[in-house]
mmCIF file as Biopython writes it, N, C-alpha, C and O atoms, coordinates in Angstrom:
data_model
#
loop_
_atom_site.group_PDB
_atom_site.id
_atom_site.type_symbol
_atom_site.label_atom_id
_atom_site.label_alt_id
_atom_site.label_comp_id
_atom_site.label_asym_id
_atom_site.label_entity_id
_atom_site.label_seq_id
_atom_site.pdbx_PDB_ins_code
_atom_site.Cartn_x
_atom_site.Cartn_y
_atom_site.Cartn_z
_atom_site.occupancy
_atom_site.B_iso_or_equiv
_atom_site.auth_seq_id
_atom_site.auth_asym_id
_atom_site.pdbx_PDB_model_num
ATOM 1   N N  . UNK A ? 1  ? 96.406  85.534  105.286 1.0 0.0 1  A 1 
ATOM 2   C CA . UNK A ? 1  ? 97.386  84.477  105.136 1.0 0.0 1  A 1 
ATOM 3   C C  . UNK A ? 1  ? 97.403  83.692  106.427 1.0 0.0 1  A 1 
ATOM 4   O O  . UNK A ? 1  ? 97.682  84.227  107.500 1.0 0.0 1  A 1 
ATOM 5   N N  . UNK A ? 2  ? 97.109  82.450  106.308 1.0 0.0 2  A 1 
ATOM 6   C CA . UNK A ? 2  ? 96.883  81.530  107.379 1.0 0.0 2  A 1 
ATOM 7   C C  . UNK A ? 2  ? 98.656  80.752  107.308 1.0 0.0 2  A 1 
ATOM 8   O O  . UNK A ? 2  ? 98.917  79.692  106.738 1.0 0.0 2  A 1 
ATOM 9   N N  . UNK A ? 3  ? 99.390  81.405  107.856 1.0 0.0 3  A 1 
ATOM 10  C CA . UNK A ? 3  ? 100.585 80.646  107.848 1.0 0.0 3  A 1 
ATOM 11  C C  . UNK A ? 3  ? 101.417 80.553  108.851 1.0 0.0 3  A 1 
ATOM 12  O O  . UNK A ? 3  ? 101.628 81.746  109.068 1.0 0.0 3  A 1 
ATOM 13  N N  . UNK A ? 4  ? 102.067 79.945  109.651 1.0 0.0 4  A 1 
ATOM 14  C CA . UNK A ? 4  ? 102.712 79.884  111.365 1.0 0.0 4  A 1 
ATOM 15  C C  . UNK A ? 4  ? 104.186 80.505  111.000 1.0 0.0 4  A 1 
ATOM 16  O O  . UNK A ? 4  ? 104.975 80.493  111.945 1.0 0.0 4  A 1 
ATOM 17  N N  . UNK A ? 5  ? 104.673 81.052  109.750 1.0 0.0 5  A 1 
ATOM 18  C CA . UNK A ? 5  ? 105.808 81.006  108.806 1.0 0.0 5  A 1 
ATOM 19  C C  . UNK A ? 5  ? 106.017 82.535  109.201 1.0 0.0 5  A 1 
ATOM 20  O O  . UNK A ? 5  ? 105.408 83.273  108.427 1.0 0.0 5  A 1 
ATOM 21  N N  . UNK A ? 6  ? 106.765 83.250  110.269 1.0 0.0 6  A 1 
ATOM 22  C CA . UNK A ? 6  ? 106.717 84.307  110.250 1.0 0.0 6  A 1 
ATOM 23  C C  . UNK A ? 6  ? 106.958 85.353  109.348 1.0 0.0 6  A 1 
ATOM 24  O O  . UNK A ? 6  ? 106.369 86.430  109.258 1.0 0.0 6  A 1 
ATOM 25  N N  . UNK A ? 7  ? 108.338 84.697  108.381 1.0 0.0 7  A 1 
ATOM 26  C CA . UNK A ? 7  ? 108.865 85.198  107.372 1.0 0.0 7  A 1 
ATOM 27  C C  . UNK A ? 7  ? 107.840 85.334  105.922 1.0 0.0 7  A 1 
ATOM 28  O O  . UNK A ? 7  ? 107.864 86.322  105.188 1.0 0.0 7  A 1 
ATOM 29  N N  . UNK A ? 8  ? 107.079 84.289  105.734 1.0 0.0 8  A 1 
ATOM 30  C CA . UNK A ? 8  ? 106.536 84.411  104.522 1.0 0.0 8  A 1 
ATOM 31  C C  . UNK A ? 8  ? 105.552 85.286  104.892 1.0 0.0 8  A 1 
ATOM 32  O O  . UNK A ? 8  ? 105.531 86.279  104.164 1.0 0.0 8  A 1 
ATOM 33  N N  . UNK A ? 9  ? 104.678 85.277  105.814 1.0 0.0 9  A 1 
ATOM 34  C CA . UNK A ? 9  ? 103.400 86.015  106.350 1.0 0.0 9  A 1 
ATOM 35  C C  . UNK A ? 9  ? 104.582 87.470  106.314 1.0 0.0 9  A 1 
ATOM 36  O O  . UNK A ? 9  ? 104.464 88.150  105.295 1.0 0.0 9  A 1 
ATOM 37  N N  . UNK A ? 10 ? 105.187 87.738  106.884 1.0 0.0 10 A 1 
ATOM 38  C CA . UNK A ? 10 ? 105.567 89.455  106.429 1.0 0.0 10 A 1 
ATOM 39  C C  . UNK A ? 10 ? 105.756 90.073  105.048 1.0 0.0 10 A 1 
ATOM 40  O O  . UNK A ? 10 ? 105.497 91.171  104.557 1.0 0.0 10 A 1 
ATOM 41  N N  . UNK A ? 11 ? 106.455 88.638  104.497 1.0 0.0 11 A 1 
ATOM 42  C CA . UNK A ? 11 ? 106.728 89.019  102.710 1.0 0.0 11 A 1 
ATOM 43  C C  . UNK A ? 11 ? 105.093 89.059  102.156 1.0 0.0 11 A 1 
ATOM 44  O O  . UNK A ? 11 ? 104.653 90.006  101.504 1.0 0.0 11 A 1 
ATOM 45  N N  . UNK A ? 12 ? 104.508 88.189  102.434 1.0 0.0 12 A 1 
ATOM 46  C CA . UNK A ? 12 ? 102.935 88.113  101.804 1.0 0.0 12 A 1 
ATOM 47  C C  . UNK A ? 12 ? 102.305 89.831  102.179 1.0 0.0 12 A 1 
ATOM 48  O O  . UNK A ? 12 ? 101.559 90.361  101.356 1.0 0.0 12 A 1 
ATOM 49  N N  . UNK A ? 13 ? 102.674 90.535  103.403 1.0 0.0 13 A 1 
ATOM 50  C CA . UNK A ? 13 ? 101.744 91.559  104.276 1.0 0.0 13 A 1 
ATOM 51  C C  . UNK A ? 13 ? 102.498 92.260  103.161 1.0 0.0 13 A 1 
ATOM 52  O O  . UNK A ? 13 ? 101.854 92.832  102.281 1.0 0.0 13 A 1 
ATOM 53  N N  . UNK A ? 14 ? 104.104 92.247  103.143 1.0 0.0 14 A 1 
ATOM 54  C CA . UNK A ? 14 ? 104.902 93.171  102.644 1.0 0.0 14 A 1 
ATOM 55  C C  . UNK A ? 14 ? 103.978 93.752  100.592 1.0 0.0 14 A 1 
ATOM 56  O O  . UNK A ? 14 ? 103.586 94.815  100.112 1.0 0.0 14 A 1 
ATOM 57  N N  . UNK A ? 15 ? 104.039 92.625  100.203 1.0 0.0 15 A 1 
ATOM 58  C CA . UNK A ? 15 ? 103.083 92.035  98.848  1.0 0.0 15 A 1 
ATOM 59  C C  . UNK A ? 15 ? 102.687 92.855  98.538  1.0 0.0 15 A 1 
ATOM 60  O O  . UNK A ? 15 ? 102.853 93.843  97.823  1.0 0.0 15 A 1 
ATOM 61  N N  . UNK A ? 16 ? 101.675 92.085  99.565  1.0 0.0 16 A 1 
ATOM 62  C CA . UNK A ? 16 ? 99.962  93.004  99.575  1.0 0.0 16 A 1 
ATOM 63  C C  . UNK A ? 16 ? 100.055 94.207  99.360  1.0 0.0 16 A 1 
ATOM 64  O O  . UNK A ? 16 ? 99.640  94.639  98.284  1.0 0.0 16 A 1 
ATOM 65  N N  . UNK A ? 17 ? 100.660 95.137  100.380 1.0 0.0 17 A 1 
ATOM 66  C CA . UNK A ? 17 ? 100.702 96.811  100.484 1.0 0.0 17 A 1 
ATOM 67  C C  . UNK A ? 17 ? 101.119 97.178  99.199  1.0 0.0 17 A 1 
ATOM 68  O O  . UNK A ? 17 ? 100.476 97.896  98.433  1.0 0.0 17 A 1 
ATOM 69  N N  . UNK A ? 18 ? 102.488 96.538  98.926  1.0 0.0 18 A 1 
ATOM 70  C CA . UNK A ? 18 ? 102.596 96.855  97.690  1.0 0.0 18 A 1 
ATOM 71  C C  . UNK A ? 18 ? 101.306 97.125  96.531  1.0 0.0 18 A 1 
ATOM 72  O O  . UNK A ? 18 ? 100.944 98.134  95.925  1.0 0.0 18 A 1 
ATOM 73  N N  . UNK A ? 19 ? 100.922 96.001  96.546  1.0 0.0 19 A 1 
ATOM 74  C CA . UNK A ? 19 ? 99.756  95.638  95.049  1.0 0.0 19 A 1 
ATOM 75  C C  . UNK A ? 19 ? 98.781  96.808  95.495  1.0 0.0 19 A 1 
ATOM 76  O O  . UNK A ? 19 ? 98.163  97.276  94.538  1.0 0.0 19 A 1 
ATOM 77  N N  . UNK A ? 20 ? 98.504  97.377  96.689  1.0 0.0 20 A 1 
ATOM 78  C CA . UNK A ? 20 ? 97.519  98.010  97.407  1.0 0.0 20 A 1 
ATOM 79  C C  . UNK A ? 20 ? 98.077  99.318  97.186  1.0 0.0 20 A 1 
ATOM 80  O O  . UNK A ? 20 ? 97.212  100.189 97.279  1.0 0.0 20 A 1 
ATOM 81  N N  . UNK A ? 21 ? 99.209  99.744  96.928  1.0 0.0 21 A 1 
ATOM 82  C CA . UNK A ? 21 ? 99.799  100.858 96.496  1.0 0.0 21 A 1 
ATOM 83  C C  . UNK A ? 21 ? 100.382 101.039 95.267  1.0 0.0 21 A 1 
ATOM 84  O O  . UNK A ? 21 ? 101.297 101.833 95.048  1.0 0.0 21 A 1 
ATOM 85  N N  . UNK A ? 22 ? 99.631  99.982  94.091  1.0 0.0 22 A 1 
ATOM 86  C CA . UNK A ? 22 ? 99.568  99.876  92.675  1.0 0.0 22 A 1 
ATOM 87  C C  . UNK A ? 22 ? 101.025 99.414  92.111  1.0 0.0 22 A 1 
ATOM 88  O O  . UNK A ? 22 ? 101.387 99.527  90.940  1.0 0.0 22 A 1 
ATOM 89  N N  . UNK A ? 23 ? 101.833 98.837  93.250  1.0 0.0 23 A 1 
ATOM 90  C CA . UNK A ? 23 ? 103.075 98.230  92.495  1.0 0.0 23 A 1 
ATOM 91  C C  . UNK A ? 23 ? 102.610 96.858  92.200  1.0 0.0 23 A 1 
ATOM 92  O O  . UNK A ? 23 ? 101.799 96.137  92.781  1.0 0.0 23 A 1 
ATOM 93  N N  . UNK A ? 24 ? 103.299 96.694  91.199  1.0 0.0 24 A 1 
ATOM 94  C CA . UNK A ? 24 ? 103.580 95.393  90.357  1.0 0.0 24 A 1 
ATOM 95  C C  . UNK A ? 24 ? 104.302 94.279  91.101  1.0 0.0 24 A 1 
ATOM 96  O O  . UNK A ? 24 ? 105.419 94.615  91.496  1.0 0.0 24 A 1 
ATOM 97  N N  . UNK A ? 25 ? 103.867 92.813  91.436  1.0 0.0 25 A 1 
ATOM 98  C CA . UNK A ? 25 ? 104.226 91.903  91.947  1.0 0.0 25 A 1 
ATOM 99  C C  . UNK A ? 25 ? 104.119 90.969  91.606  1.0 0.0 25 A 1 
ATOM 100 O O  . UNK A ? 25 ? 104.124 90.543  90.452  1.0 0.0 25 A 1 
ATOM 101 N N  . UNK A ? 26 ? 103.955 90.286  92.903  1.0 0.0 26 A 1 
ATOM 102 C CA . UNK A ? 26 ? 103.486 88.658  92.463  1.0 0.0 26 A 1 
ATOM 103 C C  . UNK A ? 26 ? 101.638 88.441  92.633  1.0 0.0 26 A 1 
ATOM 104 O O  . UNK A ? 26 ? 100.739 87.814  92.072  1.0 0.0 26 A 1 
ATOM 105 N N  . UNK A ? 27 ? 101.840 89.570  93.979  1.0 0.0 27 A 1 
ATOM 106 C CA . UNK A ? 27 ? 100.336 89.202  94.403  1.0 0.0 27 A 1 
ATOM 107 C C  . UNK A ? 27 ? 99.633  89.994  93.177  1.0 0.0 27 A 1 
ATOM 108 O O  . UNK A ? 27 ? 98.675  89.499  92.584  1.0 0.0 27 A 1 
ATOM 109 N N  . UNK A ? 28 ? 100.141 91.184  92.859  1.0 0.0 28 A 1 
ATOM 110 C CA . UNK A ? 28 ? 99.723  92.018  92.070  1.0 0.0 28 A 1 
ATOM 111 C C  . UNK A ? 28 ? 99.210  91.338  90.809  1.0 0.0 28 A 1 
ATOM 112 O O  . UNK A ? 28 ? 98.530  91.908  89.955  1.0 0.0 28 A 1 
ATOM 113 N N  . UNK A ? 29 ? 99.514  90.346  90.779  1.0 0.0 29 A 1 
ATOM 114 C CA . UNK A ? 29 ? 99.662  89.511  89.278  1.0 0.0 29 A 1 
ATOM 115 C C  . UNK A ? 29 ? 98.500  88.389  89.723  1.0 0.0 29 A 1 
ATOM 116 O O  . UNK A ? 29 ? 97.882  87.914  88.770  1.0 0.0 29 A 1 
ATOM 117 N N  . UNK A ? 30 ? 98.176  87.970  90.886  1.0 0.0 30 A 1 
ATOM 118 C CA . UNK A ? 30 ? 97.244  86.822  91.159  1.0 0.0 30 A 1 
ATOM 119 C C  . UNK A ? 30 ? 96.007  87.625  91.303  1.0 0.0 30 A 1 
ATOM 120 O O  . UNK A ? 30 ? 94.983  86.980  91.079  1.0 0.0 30 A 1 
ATOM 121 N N  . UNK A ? 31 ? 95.796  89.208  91.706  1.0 0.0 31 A 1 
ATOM 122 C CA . UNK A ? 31 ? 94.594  89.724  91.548  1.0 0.0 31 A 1 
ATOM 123 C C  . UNK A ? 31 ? 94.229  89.752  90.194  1.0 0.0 31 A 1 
ATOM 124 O O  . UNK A ? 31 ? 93.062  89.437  89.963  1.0 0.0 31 A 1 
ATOM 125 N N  . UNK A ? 32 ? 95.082  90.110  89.054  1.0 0.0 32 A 1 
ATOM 126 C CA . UNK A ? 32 ? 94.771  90.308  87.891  1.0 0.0 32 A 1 
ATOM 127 C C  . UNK A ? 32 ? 94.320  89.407  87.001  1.0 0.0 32 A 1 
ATOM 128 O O  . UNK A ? 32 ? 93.652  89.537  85.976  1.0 0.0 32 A 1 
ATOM 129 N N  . UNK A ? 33 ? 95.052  87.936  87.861  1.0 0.0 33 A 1 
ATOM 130 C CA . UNK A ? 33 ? 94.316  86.657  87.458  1.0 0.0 33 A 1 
ATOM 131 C C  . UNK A ? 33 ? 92.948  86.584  87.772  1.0 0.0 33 A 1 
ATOM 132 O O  . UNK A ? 33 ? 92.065  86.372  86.942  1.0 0.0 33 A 1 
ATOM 133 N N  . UNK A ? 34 ? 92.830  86.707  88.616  1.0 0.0 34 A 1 
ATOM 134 C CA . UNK A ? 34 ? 91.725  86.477  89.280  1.0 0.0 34 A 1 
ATOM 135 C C  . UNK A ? 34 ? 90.030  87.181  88.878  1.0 0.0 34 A 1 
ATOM 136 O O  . UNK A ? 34 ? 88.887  86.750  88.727  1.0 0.0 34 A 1 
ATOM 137 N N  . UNK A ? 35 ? 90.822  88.635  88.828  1.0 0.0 35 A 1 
ATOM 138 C CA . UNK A ? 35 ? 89.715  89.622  87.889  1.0 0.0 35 A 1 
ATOM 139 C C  . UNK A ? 35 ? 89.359  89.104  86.521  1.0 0.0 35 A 1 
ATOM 140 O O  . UNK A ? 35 ? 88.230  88.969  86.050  1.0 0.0 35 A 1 
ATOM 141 N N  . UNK A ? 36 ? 90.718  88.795  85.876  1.0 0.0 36 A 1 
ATOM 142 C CA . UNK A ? 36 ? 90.192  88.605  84.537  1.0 0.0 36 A 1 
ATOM 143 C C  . UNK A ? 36 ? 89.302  87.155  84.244  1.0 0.0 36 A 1 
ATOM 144 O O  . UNK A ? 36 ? 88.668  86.882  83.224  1.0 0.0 36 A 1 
ATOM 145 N N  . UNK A ? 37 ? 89.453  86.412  85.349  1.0 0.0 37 A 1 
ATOM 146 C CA . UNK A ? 37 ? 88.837  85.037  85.304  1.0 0.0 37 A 1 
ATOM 147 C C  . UNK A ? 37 ? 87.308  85.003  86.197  1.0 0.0 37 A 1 
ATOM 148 O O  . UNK A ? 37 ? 86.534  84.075  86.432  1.0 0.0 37 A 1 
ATOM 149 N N  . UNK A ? 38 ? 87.276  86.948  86.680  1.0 0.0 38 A 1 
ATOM 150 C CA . UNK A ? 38 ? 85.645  86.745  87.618  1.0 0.0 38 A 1 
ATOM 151 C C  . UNK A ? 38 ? 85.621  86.323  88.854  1.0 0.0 38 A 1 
ATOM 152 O O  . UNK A ? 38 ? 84.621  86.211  89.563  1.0 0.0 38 A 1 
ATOM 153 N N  . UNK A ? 39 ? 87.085  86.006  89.220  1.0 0.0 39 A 1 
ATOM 154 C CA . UNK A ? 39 ? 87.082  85.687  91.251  1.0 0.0 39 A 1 
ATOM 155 C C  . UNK A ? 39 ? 87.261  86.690  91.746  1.0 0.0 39 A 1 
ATOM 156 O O  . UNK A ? 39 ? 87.369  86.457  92.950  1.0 0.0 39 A 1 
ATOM 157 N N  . UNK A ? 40 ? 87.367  87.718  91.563  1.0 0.0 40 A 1 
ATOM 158 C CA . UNK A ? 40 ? 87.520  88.948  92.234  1.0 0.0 40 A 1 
ATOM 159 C C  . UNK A ? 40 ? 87.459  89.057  93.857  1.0 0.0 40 A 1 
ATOM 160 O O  . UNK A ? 40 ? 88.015  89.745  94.713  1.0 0.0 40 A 1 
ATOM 161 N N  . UNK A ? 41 ? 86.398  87.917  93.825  1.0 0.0 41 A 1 
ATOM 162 C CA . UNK A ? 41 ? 86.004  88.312  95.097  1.0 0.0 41 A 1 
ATOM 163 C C  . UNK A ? 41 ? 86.724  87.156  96.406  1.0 0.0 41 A 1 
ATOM 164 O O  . UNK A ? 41 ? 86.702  87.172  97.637  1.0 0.0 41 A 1 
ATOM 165 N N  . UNK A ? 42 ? 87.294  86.273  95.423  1.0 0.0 42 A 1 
ATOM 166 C CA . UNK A ? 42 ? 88.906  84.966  96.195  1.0 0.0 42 A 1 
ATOM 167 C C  . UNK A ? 42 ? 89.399  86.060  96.550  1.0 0.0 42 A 1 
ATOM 168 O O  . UNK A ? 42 ? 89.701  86.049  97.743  1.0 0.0 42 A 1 
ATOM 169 N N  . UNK A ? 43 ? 89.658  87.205  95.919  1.0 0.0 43 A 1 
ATOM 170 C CA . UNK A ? 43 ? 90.792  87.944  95.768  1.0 0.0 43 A 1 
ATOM 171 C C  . UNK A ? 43 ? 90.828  88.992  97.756  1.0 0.0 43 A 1 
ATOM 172 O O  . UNK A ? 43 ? 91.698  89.164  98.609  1.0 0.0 43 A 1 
ATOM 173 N N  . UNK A ? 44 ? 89.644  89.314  97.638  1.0 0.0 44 A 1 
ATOM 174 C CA . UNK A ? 44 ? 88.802  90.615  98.391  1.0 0.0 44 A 1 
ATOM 175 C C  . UNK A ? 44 ? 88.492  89.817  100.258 1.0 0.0 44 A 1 
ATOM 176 O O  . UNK A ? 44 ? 88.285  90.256  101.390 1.0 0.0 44 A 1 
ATOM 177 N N  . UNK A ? 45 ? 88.613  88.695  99.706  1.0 0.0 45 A 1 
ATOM 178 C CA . UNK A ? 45 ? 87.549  87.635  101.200 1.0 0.0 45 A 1 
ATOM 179 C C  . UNK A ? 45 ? 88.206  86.583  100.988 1.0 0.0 45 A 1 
ATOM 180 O O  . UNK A ? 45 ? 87.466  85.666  100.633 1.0 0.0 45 A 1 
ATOM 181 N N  . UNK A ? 46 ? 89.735  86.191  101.077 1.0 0.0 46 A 1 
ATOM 182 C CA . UNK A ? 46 ? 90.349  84.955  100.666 1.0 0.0 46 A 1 
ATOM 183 C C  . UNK A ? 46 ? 90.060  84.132  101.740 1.0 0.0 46 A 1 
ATOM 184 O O  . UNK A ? 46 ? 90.212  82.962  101.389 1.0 0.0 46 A 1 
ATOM 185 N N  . UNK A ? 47 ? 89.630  84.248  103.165 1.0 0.0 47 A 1 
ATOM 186 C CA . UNK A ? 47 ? 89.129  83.709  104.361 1.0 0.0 47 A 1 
ATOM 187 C C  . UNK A ? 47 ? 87.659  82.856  104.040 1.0 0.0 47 A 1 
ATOM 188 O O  . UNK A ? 47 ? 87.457  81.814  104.663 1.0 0.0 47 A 1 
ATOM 189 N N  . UNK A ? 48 ? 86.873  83.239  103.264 1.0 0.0 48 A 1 
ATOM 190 C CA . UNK A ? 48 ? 85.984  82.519  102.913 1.0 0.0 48 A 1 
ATOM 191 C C  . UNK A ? 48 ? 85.661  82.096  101.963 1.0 0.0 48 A 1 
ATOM 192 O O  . UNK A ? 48 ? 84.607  82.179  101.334 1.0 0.0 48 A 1 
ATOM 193 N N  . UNK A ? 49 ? 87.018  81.360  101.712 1.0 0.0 49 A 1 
ATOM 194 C CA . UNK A ? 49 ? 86.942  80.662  100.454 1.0 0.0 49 A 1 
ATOM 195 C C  . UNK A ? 49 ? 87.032  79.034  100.949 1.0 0.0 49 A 1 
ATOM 196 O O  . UNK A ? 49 ? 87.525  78.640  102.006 1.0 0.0 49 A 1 
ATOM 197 N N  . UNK A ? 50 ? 86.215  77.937  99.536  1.0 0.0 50 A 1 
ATOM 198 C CA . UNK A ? 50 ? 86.678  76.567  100.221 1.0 0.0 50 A 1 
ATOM 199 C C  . UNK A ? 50 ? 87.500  76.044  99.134  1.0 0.0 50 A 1 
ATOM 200 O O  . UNK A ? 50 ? 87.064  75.712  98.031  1.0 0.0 50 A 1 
ATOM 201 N N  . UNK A ? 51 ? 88.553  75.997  99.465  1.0 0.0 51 A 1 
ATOM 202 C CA . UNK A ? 51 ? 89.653  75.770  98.527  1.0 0.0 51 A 1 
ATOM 203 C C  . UNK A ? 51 ? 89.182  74.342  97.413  1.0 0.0 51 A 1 
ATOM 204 O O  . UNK A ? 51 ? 89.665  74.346  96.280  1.0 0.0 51 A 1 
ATOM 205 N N  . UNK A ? 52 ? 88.578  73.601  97.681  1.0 0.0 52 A 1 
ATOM 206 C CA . UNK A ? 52 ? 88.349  72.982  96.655  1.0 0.0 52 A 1 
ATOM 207 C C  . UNK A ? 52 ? 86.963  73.018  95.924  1.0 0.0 52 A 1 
ATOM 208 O O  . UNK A ? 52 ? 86.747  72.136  95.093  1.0 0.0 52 A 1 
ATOM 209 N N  . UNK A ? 53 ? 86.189  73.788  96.123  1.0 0.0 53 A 1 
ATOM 210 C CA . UNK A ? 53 ? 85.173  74.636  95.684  1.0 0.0 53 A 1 
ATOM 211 C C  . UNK A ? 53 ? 85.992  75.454  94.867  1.0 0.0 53 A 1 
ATOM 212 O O  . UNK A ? 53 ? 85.751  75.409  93.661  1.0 0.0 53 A 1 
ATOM 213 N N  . UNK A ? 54 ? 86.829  76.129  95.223  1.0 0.0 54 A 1 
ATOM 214 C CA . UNK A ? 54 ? 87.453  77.196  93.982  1.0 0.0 54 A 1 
ATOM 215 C C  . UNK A ? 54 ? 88.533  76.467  93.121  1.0 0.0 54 A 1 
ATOM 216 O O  . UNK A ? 54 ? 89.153  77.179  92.332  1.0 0.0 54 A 1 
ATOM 217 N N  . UNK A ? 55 ? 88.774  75.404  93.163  1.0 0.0 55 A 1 
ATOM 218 C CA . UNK A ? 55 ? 89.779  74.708  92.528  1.0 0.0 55 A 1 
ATOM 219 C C  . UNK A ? 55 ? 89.053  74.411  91.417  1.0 0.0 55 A 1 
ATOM 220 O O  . UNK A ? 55 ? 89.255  74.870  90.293  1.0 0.0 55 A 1 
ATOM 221 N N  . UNK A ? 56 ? 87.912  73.370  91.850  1.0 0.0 56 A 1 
ATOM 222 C CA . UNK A ? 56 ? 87.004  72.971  90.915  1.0 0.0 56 A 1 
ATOM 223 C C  . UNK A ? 56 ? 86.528  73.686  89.914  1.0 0.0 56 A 1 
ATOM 224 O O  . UNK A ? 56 ? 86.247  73.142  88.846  1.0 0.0 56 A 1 
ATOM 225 N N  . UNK A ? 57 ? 86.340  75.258  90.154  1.0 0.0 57 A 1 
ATOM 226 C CA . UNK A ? 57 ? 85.474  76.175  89.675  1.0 0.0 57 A 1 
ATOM 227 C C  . UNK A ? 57 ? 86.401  77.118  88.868  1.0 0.0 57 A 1 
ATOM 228 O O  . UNK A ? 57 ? 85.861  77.947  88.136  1.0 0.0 57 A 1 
ATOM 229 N N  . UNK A ? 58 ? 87.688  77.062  88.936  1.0 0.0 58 A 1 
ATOM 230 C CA . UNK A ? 58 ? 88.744  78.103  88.368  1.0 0.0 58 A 1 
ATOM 231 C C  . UNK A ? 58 ? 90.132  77.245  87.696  1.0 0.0 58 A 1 
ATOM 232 O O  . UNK A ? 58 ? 90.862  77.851  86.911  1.0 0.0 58 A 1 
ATOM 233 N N  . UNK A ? 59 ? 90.335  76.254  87.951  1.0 0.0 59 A 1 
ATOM 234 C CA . UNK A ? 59 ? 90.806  75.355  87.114  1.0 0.0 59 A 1 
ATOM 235 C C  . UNK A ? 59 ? 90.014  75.587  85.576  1.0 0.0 59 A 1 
ATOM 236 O O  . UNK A ? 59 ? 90.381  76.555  84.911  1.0 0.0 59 A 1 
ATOM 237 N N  . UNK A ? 60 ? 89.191  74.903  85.163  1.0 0.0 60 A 1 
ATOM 238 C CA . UNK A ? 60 ? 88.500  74.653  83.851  1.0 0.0 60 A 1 
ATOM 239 C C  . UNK A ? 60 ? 88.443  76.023  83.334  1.0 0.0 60 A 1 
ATOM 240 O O  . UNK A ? 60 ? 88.623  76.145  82.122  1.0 0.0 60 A 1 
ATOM 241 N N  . UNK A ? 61 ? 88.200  77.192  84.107  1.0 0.0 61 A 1 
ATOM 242 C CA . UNK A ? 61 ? 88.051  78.654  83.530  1.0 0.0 61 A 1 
ATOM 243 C C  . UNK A ? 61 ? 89.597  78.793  82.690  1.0 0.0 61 A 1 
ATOM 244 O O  . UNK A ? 61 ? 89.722  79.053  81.494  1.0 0.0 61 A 1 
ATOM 245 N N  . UNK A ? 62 ? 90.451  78.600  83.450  1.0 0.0 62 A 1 
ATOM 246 C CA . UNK A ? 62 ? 91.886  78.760  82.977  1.0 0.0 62 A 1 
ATOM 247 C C  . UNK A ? 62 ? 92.384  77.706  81.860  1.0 0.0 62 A 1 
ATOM 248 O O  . UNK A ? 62 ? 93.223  77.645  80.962  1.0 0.0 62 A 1 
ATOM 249 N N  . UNK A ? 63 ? 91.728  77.191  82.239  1.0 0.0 63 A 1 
ATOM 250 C CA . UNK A ? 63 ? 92.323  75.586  81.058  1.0 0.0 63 A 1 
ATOM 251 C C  . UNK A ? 63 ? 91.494  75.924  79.550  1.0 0.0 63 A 1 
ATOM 252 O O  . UNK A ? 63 ? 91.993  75.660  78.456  1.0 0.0 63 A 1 
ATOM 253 N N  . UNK A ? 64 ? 90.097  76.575  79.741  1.0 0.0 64 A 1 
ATOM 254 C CA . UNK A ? 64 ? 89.688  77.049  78.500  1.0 0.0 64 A 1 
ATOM 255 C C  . UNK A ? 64 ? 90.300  77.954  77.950  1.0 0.0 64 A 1 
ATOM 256 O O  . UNK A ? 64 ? 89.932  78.369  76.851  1.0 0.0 64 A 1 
#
């Protein structure tokens, strides 16, 4: 999480562990997007992603 937002960056860390310790969330819910749509790997390496490379590419997946 690239964010200067101290508060959201702890809730996001807070998230994560969660989803990482099989609770149900929000993030928990954007991996599952993500799997079922084949980004798995946005999910795993979100640092090397180019956000409008994946916009382009996961938009239309979802819209079908």
């Amino acid at each position: 999480m690239d964010s200067d937002n101290i508060i959201l960056r702890t809730m996001y860390y807070a998230a994560l562990d969660d989803c990482i310790k099989g609770r149900t969330n929000w993030v928990s819910n954007i991996k599952h997007l993500f799997n079922e749509y084949e980004f798995a790997h946005i999910f795993d390496n979100p640092h090397s992603v180019d956000i409008k490379k994946f916009t382009l590419e996961f938009k239309p997946k979802v819209n079908d």
